[in-house]
VEXDREN-2710 file (C-alpha; in Angstrom, 1 decimal):
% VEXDREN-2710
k/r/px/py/pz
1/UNK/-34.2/-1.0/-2.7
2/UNK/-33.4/0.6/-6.3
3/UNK/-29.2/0.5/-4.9
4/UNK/-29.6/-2.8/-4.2
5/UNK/-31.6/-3.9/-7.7
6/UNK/-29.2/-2.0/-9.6
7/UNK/-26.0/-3.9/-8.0
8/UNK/-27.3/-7.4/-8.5
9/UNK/-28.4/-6.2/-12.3
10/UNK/-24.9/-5.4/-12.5
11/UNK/-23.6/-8.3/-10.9
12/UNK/-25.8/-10.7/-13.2
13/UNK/-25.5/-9.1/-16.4
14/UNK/-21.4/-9.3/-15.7
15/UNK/-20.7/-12.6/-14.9
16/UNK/-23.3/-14.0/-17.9
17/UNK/-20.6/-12.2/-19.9
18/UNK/-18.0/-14.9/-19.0
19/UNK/-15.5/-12.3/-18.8
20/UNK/-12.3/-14.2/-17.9
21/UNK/-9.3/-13.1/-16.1
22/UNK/-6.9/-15.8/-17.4
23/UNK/-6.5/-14.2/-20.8
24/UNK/-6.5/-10.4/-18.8
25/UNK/-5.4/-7.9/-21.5
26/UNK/-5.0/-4.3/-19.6
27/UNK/-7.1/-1.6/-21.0
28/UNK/-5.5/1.2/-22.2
29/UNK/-7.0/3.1/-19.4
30/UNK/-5.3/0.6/-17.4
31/UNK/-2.4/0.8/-18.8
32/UNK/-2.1/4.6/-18.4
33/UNK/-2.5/4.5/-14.8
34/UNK/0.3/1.7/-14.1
35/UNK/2.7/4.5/-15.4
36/UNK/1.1/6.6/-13.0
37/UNK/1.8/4.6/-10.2
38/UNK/5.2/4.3/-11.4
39/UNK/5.7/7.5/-11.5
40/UNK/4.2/8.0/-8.0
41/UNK/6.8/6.6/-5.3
42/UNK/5.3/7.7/-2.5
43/UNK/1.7/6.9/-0.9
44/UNK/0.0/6.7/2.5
45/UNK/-1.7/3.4/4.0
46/UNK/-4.3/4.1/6.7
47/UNK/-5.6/0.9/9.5
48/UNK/-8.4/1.9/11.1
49/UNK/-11.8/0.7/12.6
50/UNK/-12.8/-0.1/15.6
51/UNK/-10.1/-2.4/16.5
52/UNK/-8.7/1.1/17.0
53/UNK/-11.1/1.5/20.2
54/UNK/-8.7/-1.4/22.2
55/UNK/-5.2/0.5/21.3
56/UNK/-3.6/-2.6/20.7
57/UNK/-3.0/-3.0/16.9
58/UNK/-5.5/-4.3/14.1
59/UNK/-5.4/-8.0/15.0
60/UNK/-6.5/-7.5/18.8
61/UNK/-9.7/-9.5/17.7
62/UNK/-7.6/-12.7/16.7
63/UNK/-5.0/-11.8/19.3
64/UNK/-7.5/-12.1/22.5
65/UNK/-9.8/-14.4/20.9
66/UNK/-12.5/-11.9/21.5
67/UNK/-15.7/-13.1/20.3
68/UNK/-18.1/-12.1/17.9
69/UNK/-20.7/-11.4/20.4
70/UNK/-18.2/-9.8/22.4
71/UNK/-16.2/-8.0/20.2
72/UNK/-19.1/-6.0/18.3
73/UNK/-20.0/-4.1/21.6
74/UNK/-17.3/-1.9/20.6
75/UNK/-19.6/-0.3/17.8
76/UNK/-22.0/0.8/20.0
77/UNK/-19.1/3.2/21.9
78/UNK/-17.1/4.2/18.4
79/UNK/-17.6/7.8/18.3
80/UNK/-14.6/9.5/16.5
81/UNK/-15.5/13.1/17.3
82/UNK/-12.1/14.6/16.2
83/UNK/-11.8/12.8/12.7
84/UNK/-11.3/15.6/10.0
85/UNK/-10.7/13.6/6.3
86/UNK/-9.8/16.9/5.1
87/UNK/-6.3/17.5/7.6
88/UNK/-5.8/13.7/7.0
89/UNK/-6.1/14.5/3.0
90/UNK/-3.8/17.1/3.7
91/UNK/-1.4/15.6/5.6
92/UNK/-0.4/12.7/3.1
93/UNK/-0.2/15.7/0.4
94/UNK/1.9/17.7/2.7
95/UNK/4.1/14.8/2.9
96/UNK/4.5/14.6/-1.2
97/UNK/2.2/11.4/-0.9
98/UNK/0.2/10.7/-4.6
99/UNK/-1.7/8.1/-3.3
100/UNK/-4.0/6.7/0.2
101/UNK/-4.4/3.8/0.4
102/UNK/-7.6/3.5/3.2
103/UNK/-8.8/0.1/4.7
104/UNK/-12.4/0.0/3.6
105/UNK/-12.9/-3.6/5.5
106/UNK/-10.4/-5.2/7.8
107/UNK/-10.0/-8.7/9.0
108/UNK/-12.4/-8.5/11.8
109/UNK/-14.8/-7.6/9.0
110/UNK/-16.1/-4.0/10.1
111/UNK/-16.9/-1.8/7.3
112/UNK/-15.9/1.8/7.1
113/UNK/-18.8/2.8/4.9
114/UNK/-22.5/2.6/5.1
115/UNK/-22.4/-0.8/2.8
116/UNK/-26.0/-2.6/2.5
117/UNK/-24.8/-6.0/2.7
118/UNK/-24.0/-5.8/7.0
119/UNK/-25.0/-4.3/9.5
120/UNK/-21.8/-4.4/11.1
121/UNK/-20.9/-1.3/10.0
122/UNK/-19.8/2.4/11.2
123/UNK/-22.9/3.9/10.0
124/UNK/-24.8/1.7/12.5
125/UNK/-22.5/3.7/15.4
126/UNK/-23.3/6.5/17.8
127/UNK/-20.8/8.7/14.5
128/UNK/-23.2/7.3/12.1
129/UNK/-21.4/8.9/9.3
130/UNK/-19.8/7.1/5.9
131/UNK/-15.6/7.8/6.7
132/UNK/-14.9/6.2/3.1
133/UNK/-17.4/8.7/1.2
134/UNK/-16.0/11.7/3.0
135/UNK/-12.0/10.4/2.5
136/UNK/-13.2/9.8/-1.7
137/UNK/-14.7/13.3/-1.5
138/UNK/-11.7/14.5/-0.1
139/UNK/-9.4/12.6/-2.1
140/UNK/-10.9/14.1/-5.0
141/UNK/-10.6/18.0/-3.6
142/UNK/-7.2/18.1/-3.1
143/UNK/-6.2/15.6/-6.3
144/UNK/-5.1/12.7/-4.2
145/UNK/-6.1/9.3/-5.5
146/UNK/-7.8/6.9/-3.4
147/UNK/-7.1/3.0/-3.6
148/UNK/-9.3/0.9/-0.8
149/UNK/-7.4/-1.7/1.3
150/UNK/-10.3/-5.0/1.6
151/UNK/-9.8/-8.1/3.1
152/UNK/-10.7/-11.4/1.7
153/UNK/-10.5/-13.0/5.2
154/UNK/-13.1/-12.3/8.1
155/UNK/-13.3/-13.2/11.7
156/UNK/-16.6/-12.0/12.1
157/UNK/-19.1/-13.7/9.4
158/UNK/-20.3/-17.3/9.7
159/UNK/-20.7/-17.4/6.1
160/UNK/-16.6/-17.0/5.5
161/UNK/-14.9/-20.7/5.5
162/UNK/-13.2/-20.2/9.0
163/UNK/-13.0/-23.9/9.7
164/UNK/-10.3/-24.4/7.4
165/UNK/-8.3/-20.7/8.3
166/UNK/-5.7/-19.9/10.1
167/UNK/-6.7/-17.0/12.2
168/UNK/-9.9/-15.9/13.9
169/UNK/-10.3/-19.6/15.5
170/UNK/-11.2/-17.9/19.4
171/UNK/-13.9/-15.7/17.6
172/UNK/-16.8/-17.9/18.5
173/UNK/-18.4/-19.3/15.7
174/UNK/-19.8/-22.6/15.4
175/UNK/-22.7/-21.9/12.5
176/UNK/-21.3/-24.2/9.1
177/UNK/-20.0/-21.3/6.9
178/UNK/-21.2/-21.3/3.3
179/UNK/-18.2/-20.2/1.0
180/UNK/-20.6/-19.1/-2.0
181/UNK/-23.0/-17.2/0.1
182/UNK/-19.6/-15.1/1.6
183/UNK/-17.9/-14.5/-2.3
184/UNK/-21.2/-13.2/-3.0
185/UNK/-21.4/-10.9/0.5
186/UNK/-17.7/-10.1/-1.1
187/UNK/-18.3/-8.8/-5.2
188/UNK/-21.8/-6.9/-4.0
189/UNK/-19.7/-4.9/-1.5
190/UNK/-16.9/-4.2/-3.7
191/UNK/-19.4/-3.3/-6.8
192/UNK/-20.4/-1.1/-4.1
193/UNK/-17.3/0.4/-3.6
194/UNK/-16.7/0.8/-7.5
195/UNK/-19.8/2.2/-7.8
196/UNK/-20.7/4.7/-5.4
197/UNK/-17.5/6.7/-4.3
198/UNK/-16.1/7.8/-7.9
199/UNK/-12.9/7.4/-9.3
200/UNK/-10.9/4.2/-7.6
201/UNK/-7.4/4.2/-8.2
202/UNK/-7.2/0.6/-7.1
203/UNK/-8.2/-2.5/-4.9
204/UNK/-5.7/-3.5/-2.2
205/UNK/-6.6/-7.4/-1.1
206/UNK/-5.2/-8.8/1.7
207/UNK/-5.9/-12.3/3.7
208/UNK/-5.3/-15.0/0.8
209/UNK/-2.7/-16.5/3.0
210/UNK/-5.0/-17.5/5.6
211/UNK/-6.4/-20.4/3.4
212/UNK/-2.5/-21.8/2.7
213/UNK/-0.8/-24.2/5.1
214/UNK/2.2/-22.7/4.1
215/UNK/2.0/-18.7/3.9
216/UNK/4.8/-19.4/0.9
217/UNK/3.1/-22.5/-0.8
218/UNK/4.1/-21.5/-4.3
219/UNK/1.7/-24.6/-5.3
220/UNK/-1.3/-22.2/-4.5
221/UNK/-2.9/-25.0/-2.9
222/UNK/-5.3/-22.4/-1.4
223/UNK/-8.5/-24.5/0.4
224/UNK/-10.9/-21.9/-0.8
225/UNK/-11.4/-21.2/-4.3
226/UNK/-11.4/-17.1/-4.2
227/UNK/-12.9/-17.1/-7.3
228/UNK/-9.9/-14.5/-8.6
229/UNK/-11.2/-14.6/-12.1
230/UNK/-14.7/-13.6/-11.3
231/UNK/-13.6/-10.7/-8.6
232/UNK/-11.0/-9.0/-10.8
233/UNK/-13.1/-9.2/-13.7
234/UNK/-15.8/-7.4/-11.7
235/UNK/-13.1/-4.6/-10.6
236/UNK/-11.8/-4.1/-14.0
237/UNK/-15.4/-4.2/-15.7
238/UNK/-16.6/-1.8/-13.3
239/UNK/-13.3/0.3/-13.2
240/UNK/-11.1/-0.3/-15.9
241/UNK/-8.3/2.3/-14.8
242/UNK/-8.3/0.8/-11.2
243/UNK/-5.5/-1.5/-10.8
244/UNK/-5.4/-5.1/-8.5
245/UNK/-2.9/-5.9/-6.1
246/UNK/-3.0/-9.3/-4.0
247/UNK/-0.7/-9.5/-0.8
248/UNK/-0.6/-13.1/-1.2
249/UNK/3.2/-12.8/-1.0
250/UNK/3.3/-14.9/-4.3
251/UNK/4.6/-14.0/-7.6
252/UNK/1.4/-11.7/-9.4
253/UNK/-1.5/-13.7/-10.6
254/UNK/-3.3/-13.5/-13.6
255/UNK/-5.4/-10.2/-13.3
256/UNK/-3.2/-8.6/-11.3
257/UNK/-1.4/-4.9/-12.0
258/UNK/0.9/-4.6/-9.4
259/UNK/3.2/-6.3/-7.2
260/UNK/3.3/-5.7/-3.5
261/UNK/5.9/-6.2/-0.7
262/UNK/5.0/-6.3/3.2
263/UNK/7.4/-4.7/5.4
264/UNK/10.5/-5.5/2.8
265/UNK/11.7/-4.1/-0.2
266/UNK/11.4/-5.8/-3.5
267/UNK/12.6/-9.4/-3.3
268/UNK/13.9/-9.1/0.3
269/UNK/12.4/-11.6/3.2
270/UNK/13.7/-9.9/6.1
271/UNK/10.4/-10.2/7.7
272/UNK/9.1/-13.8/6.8
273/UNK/6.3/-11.9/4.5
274/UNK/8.6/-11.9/1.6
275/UNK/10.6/-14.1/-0.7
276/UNK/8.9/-13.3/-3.9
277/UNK/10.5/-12.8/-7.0
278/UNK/10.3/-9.5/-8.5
279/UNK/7.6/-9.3/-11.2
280/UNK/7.8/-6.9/-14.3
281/UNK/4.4/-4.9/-12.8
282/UNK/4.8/-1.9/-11.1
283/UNK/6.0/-2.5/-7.7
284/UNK/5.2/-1.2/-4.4
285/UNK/6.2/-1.8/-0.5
286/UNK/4.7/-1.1/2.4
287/UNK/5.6/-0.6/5.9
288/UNK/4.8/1.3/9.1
289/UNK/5.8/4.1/10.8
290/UNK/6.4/2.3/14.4
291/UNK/5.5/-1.4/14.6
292/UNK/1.9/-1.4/14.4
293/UNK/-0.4/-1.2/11.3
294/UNK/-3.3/-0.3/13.5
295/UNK/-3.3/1.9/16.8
296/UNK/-1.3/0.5/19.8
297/UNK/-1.0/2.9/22.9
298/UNK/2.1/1.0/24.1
299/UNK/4.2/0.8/20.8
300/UNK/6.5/3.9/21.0
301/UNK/9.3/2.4/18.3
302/UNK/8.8/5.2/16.3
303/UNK/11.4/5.0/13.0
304/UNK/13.6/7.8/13.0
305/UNK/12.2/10.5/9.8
306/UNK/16.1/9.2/8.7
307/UNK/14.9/6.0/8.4
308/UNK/11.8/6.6/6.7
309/UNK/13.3/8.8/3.9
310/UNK/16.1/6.3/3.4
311/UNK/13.1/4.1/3.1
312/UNK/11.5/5.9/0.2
313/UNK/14.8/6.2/-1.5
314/UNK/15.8/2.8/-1.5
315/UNK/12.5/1.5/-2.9
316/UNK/12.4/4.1/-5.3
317/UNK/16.3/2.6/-6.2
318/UNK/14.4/-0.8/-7.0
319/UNK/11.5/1.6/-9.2
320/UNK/9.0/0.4/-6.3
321/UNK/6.5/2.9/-4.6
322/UNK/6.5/3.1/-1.0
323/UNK/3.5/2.9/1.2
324/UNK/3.8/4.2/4.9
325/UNK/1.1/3.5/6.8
326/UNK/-0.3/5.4/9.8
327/UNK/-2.6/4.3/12.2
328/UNK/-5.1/7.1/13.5
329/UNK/-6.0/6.9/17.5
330/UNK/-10.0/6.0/18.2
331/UNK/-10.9/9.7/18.1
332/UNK/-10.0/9.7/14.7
333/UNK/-6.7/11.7/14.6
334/UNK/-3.7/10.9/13.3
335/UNK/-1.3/11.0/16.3
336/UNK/1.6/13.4/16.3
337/UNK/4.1/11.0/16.4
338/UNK/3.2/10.3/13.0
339/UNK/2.1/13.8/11.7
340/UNK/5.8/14.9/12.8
341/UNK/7.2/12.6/10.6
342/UNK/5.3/13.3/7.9
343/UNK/5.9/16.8/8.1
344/UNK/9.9/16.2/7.9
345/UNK/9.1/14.0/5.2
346/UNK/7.4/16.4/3.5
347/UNK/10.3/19.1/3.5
348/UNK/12.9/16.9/2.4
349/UNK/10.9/16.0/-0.5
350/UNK/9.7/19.5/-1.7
351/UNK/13.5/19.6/-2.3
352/UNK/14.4/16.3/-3.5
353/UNK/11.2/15.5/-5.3
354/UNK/12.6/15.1/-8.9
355/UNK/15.3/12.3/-7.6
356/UNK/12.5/10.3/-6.6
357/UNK/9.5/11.5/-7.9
358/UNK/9.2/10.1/-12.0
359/UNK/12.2/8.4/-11.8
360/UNK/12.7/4.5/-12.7
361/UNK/14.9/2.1/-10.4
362/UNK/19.0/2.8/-11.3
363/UNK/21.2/-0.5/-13.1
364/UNK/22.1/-1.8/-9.8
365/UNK/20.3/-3.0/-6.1
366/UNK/19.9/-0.7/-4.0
367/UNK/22.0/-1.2/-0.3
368/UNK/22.5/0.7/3.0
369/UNK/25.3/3.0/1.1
370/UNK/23.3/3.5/-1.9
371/UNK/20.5/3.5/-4.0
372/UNK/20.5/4.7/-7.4
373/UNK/17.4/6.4/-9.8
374/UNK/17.5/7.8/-13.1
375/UNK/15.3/10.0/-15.5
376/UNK/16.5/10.0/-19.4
377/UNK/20.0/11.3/-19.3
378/UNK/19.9/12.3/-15.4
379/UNK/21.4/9.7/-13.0
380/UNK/20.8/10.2/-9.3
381/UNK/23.4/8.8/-6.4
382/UNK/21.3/8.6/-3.5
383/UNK/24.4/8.0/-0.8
384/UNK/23.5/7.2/2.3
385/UNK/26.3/6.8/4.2
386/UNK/29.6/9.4/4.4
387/UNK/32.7/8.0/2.2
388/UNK/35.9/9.5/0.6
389/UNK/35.3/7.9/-2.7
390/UNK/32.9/5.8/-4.5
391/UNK/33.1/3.4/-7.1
392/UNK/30.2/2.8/-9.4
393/UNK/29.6/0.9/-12.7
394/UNK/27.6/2.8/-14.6
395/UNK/26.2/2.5/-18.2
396/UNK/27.0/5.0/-20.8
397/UNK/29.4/7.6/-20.3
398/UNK/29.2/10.1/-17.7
399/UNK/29.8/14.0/-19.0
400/UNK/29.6/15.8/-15.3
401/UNK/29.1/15.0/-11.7
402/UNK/27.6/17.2/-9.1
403/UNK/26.1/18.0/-5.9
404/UNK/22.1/17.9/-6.3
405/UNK/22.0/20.9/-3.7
406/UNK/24.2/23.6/-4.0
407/UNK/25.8/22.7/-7.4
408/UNK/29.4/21.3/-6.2
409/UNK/31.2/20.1/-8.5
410/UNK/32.4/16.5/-8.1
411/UNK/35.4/15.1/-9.7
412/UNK/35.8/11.2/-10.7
413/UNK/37.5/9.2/-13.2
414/UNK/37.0/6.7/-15.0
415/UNK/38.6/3.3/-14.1
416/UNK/40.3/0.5/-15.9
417/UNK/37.2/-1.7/-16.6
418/UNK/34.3/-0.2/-19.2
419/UNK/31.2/1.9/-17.4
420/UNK/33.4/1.8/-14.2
421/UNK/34.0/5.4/-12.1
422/UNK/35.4/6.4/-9.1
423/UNK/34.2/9.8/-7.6
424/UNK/35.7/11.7/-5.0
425/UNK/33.8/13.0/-2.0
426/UNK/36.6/14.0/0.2
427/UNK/35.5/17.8/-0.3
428/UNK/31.6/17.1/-0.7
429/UNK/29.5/18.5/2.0
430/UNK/27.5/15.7/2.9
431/UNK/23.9/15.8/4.4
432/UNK/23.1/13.3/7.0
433/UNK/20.5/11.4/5.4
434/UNK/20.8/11.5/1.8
435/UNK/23.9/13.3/-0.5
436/UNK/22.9/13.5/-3.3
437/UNK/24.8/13.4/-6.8
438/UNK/23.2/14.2/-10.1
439/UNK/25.0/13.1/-13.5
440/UNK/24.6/13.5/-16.8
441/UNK/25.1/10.6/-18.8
442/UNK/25.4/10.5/-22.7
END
């Protein structure tokens, strides 16, 4: 009862403020730790829940129409016996990950931690324990920040406006839904999450498009009113350091510190998620490892580790982080699949770490060939595909060329038009996923 008294003090005493996002000035605190994520370039996304129990992927609830009354039966058999947060800690810092990303609250509204505003909840199955409390406590051992994933759409509550949604109409529920009553339900769990499991890095949101007829109506013509201003002044109050990210797939709004991409780099729209513009916030894209956010027994399109390197490089070539998710399997492991990947990951960057890690996005886009970063005076050729020569405009004049591993000297030229060079691989010894060439650059 005193948790609960305390939150709505805090909830009450904030909002009589009339603390207002529109006219968001960062804090320096803030500030500080959007260079950090800058800086970072590499982070892990985790799905997980009991969505995990059907093997088929985080939206099996909307996919199947399950019901409500149907679907929460699977609480009463989640018992994750093998999940360790420690070897999943370690695993994202064996990988040269900065950053996890965990989903606190998913779409079909089940929360990971033992939250006193549901029931529906995995403290109230057969594990009983808090996964989010012993991932922060984790987090926190082994210097890994901790941003939480949460979901402004749910197919589970009554309360949530699911008449006028696009997903989670087979769910069952017929009770009027009261909009108010579920933004409340929404800032006393996240004051709860800014409140009881220490530093927060940030707030990941996810579901705004589900109110849009359009999931690109840059009119914002949502048919809820989210109440933005209120809910990231409640973050920022509560947690001035921890920075807001919408995947709305709109440009940022006002409140927000970082712009996110869904299974696309920066600007692309490969996918049908994208089409933004790129924002001047720090960036970051996210995408998974085979084609599933959450676990799916039958998806076995794994990426190639190639693939997923050549990943991180090219978003780093645009300055963005990237953010690979994994889905762990109902028991609560992290399937080898995706720990083998990681692992590769994870020795490629322990040599390569300073052409990524710190760096800000190079003077031109990156592309299947190339992607460039740079760090002061140091200028990084990511090339990703075997040439003779290459031909690059580059600002300021370049004083040497070489190989990043093994020192090689490369030779180039410079070429009619200012900034322009031509280098010549023809005796480079190329690796198969990423050559690259270090210059200095006066």
């Amino acid at each position: 009862m005193k948790s609960r008294l305390s939150i709505l003090a805090a909830l009450l005493g904030f909002f009589h403020l009339g603390y207002s996002q529109n006219s968001y000035q960062p804090s320096p605190e803030n500030l500080e730790a959007r260079k950090w994520f800058q800086n970072a370039k590499f982070g892990m996304f985790v799905h997980w829940g009991v969505s995990s129990m059907l093997g088929n992927g985080e939206w099996v609830m909307n996919n199947r129409n399950i019901k409500v009354e149907d679907y929460k039966r699977l609480a009463n058999g989640f018992y994750p016996h093998d999940f360790d947060a420690q070897k999943w800690v370690a695993s994202a810092k064996g990988a040269g990950m900065q950053y996890i990303t965990l989903i606190t609250r998913h779409h079909d509204g089940f929360s990971m931690w033992d939250t006193k505003q549901s029931d529906w909840k995995i403290t109230n199955t057969p594990y009983g324990k808090d996964v989010v409390k012993q991932v922060a406590e984790e987090c926190q051992k082994q210097g890994i920040k901790l941003f939480f994933y949460y979901s402004l759409l749910d197919w589970y509550r009554s309360d949530y406006q699911y008449e006028t949604g696009k997903t989670g109409k087979g769910t069952g529920r017929s009770q009027k839904s009261d909009w108010p009553s579920y933004v409340n339900f929404m800032k006393a769990q996240l004051t709860e999450l800014l409140t009881q499991y220490g530093p927060v890095a940030g707030i990941w949101f996810d579901g705004h498009w589900d109110q849009l007829d359009n999931d690109h109506d840059k009119t914002l013509q949502s048919k809820v009113d989210w109440k933005y201003d209120e809910i990231y002044a409640l973050i920022h109050r509560l947690q001035p350091a921890a920075l807001i990210g919408n995947n709305h797939h709109l440009m940022p709004l006002p409140g927000e510190d970082f712009q996110m991409f869904e299974k696309d780099l920066p600007g692309g729209n490969t996918t049908g998620f994208g089409g933004a513009d790129i924002s001047s916030l720090p960036l970051e894209t996210c995408e998974t490892i085979n084609g599933a956010w959450g676990y799916n027994i039958t998806d076995l399109n794994y990426k190639s580790t190639k693939s997923l390197i050549q990943y991180v490089v090219k978003a780093a070539g645009f300055g963005a982080n990237f953010l690979l998710n994994v889905g762990p399997m109902p028991d609560g492991t992290i399937q080898p699949e995706f720990t083998k990947r990681l692992a590769e990951i994870g020795d490629w960057m322990k040599i390569y770490e300073s052409t990524i890690r710190g760096t800000k996005g190079g003077f031109q886009r990156p592309t299947d060939e190339l992607a460039i970063t740079q760090n002061g005076k140091k200028v990084y050729l990511h090339v990703l595909k075997k040439s003779n020569d290459l031909a690059v405009s580059i600002p300021g004049e370049v004083i040497s060329a070489k190989a990043f591993v093994g020192g090689q000297a490369v030779p180039f030229k410079a070429a009619g038009m200012k900034n322009y060079y031509i280098f010549d691989l023809s005796n480079l010894t190329f690796n198969e996923i990423d050559t690259v060439i270090e210059l200095t650059v006066k």
